[in-house]
N, C-alpha and C positions, 0 to 999 in steps of 0.2 A: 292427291287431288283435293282431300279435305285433311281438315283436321278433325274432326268429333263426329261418330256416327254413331248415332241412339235409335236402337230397336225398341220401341213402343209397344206397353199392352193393352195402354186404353186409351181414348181420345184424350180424359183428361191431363195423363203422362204428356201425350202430345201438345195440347194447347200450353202447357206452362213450360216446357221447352221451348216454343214459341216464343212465347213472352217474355221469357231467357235471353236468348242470340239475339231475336229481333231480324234485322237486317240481313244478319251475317247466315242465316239458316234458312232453308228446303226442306219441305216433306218430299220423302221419296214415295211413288206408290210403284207404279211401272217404270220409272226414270231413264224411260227412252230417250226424253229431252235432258233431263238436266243429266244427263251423264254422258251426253256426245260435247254440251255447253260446256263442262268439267275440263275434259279431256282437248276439246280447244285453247283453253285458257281464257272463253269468253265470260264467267264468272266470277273475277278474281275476287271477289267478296266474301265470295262465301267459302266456309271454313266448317261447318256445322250441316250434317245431314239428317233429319228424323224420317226413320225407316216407320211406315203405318201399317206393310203388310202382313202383320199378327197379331193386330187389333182384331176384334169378333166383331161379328154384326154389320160390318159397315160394306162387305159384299153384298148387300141382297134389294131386291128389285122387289118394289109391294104397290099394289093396288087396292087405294081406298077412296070412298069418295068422290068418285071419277076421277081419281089425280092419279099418278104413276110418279114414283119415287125411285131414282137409282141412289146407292151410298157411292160414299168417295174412293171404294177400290173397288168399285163393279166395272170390269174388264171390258172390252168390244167386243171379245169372243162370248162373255155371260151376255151381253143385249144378242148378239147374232143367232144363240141357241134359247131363246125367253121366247117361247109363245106369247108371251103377256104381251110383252114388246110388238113382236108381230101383229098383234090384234088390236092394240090401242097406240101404237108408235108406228106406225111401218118406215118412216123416212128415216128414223133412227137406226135401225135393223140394217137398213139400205147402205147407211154411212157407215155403221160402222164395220160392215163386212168389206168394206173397202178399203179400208188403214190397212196398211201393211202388206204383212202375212201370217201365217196363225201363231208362230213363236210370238212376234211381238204383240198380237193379240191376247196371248195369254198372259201378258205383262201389263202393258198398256192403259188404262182406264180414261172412261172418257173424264172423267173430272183431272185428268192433268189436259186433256185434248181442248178443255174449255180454256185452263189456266194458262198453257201457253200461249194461247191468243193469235196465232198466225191466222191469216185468210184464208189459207190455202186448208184450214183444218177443218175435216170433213165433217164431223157431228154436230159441230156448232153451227152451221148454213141449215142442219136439219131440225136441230133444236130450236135454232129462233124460226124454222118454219112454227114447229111445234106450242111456239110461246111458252118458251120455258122460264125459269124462273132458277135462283141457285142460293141455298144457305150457306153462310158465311158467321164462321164462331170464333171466339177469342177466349180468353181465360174467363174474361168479365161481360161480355156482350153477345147478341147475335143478330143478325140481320138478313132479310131475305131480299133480293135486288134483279129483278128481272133482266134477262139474259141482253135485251136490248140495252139497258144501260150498265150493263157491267164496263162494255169495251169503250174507254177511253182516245185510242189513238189504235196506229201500229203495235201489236203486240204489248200494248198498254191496257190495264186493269183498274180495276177502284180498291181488288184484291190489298190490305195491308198486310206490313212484315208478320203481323202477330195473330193473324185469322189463316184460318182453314176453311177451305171450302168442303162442306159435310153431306153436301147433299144435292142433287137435282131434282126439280119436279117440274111437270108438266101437266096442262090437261089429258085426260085418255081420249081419244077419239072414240066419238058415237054412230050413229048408223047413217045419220045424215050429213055422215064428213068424208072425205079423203086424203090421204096425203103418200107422196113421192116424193123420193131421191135420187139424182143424177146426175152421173160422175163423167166428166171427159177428161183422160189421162193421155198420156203416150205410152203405155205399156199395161200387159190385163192388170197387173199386181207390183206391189211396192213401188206405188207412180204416185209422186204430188201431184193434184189438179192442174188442170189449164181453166177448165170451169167445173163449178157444181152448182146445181138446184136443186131447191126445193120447196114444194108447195104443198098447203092443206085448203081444202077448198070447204064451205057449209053448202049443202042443196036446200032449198026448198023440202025438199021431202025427204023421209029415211028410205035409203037403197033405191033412189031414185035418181042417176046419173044424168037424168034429161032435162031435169027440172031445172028451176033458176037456180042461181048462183046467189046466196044469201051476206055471207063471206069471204073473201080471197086473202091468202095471205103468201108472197112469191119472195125468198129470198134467192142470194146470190153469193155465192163465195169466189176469191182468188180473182176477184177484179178490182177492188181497192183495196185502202188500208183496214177494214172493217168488214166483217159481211153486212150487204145493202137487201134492205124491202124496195121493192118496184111497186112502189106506193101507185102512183098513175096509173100502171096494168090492175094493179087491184081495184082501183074502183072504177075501172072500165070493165073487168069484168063482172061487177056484183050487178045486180039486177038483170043478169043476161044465162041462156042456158049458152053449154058450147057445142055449139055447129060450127062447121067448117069455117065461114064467113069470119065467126069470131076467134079463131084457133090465129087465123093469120093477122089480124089485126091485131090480135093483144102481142101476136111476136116480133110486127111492126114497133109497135109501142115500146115494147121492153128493151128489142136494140139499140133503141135512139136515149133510155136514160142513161146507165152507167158511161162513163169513161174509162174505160179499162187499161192495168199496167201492161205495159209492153216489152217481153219480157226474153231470153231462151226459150222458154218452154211454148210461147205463143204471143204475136205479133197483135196489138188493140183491134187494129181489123180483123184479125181473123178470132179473137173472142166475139166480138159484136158479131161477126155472123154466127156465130155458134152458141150464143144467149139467145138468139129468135129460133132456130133449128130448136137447142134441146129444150126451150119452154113450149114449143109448139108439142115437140115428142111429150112431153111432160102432162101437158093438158088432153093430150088424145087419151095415152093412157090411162087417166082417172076417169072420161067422158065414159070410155068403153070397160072401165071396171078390171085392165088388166097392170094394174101398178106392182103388183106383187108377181105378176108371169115370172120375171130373170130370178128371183130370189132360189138361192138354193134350198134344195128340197132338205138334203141330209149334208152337211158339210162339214168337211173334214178339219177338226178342232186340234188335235194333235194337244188335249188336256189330260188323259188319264183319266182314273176312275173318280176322282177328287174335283173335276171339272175345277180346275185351277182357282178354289176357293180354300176360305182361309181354315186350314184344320189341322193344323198343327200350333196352336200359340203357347207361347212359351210361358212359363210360372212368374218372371216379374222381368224388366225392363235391363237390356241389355247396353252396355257402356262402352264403348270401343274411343277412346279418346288417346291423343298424341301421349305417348310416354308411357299410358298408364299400364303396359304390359299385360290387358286383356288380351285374353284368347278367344282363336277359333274354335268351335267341339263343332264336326261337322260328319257326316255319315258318305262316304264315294264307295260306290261300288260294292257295298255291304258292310264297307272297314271304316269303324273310326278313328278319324284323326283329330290328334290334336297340334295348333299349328300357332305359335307366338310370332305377332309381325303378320305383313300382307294385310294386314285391312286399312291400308289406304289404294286398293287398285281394284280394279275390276275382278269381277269372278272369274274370267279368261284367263289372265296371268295368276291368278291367284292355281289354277287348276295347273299349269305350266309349270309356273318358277316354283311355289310352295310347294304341291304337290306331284311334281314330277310329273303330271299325263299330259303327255304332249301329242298326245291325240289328235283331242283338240286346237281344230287352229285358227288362224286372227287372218283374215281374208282382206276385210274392209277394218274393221272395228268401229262401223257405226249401224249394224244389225243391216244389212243391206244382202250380204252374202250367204249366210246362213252356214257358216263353215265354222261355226262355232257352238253349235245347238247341240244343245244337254238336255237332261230331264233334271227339272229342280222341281222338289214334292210331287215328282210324278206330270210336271205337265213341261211339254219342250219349249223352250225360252232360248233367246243367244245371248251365252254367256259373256259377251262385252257390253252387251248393254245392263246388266247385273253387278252391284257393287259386292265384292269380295264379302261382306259380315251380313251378308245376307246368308251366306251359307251354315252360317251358328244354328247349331239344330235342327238343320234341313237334311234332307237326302236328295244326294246328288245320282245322279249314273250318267258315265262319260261313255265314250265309243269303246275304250276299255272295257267294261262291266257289257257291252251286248250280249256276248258271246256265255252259253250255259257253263253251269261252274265245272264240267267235264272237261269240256275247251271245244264241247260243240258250238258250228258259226251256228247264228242267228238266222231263221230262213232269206230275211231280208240281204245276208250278208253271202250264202251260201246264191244266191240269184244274181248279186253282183259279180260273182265268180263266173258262173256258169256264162251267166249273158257277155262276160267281156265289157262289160261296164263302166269299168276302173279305166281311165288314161291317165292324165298325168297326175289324177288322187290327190291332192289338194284339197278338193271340194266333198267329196266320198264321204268321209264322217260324219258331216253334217248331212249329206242327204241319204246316211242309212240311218240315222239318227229318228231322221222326220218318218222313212217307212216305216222302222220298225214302232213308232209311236200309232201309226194308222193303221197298220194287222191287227196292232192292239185292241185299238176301238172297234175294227171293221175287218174282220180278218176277210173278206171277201170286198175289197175298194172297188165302188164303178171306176171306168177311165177320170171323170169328170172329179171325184174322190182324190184319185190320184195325182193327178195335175193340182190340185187345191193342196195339198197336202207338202209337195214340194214348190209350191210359188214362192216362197222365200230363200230356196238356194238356188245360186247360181252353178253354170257350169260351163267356165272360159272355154273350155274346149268344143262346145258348143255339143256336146252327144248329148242327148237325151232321148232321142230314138232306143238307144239299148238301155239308157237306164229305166226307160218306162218297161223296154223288156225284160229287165230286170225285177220289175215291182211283181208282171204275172208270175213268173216263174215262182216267187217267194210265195205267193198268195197258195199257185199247187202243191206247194212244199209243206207249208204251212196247214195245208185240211185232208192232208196223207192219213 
């Protein structure tokens, strides 16, 4: 799928590889996108991948200044579990607990969910609620360009071949602001939008919901080519507190701007009603101070003890190029292997053909099933959305390695026994996979725990009745 994939130890390796291929080269971070784009053949250009996830530092989320800073591998699962987040971002929090499921959240990062540029992508509708802003570096230059004019077109950027986007910042929210996020899908989890909003509003007063309206700011996602501000709602709202009277009017007003695509997933009619519905829900909630109610309390991350940050980086910069007979050194299941070949495919195959565990298995192969989900450094990912020389110096554990080195099952696995769980087992490895990553964290899962936990596997057979029965039993098993 490529030719040359360069694991990186510092931004600067990175940017001069940049500068290098040009055109022909991707940074990978969570490469949810460009590794489904790969495997289509809707890339053909690119030949060059730079791996960034063993650079240091460029995980971490800080607040200074009233601004809030994510780096360019801060994951949606690190904003979903940041208090920081919660307290000075809420709409962000909101977004990004909605991508996916928690495998591809431990991969994911919102700075590829900026750089892909879809509508339909949920952080960005909340970030430009947030007025955010994004650094952009090169070998030689840097530039900072507010998130409003980054997006050029349809999935179109100002982004060039030879820049990185390094960084996100925003203001932090203060005591006389609020803001939400809201999502209309067709399914609770792994659902592109039909719509999203999101708003920050200024009051008059600090912790005063009743007061005027100082500020508005209401974007919209997955109605056109771009997420759109409802400019005319916002300055109908500013000068005004929200009562009722004005809740329906601004939803009046808001349905009559955009023109919405009309699409599968929802009919332009029926988003226009559904842009005055959830902006009206939208603005109740912040009037009444309950914009944060739905967020979950404790949710289920399926990261390990490592909170899927970067702590293992390697001693200098890894080469995986056509020909040159670089190897894999990779750790499964406690055994090192070493493996010539296989790194141009997915970690999936690469777990299959190279190393024989055919455990694991390829459901969809675009992270959608979950029948594919491993532990890499300890936190659960789906291993087809994973390029293969990611696994150099990593630890893996397959559904082979659950089970204790005696050849005891795993509670999680001894519960699928018991409950009758298993039908036609397809699906089974990936979602004992995901439990046994959640006893891990939580050896006592609420229901609510637990259903979050397996939102990203499927199961054609439609039983999840006994597999949920399946999760208690493991839980009693498990605090014997």
């Amino acid at each position: 799928m490529w030719r040359n994939y360069y694991t990186t130890t510092s931004l600067e390796e990175t940017l001069s590889l940049l500068a290098q291929h040009g055109d022909h080269a991707r940074i990978v971070a969570g490469g949810t996108d460009i590794m489904l784009e790969l495997e289509r053949g809707a890339r053909p250009e690119i030949d060059t991948l730079i791996d960034i996830t063993r650079v240091p530092d460029l995980d971490q989320i800080q607040h200074g200044n009233d601004t809030i800073q994510l780096g360019a591998l801060v994951t949606h699962n690190h904003v979903v579990a940041s208090d920081m987040i919660l307290q000075y971002g809420l709409p962000l929090a909101q977004a990004s607990w909605e991508v996916g499921a928690p495998q591809i959240r431990n991969r994911a990062t919102v700075a590829g969910n900026i750089i892909t540029a879809s509508p339909a992508n949920d952080t960005i509708t909340a970030l430009m609620a947030l007025q955010a802003s994004v650094t952009l570096r090169s070998s030689t230059s840097e530039r900072i360009i507010p998130l409003s004019e980054f997006y050029v077109g349809y999935r179109q950027t100002v982004l060039q071949p030879h820049e990185m986007l390094t960084s996100i910042q925003f203001p932090a929210l203060q005591a006389n602001q609020g803001g939400i996020f809201l999502k209309l899908a067709l399914r609770r989890a792994q659902a592109i939008s039909v719509i999203d909003v999101a708003a920050v509003l200024t009051f008059a007063e600090a912790n005063n919901r009743q007061s005027t309206i100082t500020d508005a700011v209401l974007t919209i996602g997955c109605v056109a080519p771009t997420i759109i501000r409802l400019t005319e709602a916002e300055e109908y709202l500013t000068g005004k507190s929200l009562s009722s009277d004005v809740l329906q009017e601004v939803g009046a007003i808001a349905a009559e701007i955009p023109t919405p695509i009309d699409d599968v997933r929802g009919s332009a009619t029926y988003r226009n009603d559904m842009i005055k519905v959830y902006l009206v829900r939208m603005l109740r909630a912040l009037r009444d101070g309950t914009e944060a109610q739905q967020y979950p309390q404790h949710p289920a991350m399926l990261w390990g003890k490592n909170q899927a940050k970067v702590h293992m980086p390697l001693p200098q910069m890894v080469r995986h190029e056509r020909d040159s007979g670089e190897m894999i050194t990779t750790t499964i299941n406690g055994q090192q292997h070493t493996i010539n070949g296989g790194t141009h495919k997915n970690l999936l195959r690469f777990l299959r053909d190279d190393i024989g565990l055919t455990g694991t298995k390829e459901g969809c192969a675009e992270g959608e099933c979950g029948a594919c989900t491993i532990f890499l450094d300890g936190a659960a990912v789906m291993a087809c959305m994973v390029p293969a020389p990611r696994a150099h110096g990593a630890d893996i554990v397959t559904i082979e390695g659950l089970q204790s080195e005696d050849g005891k099952l795993h509670p999680i696995q001894k519960g699928f026994v018991d409950a009758g769980a298993v039908q036609c087992g397809f699906c089974t490895p990936g979602f004992l996979m995901s439990g046994a990553k959640l006893l891990e964290e939580t050896p006592t899962p609420t229901p609510e725990q637990v259903e979050q936990s397996i939102s990203g596997n499927l199961c054609r057979c439609t039983g999840y009745y006994k597999i949920i029965e399946a999760f208690e039993r493991a839980q009693k098993e498990q605090t014997r």
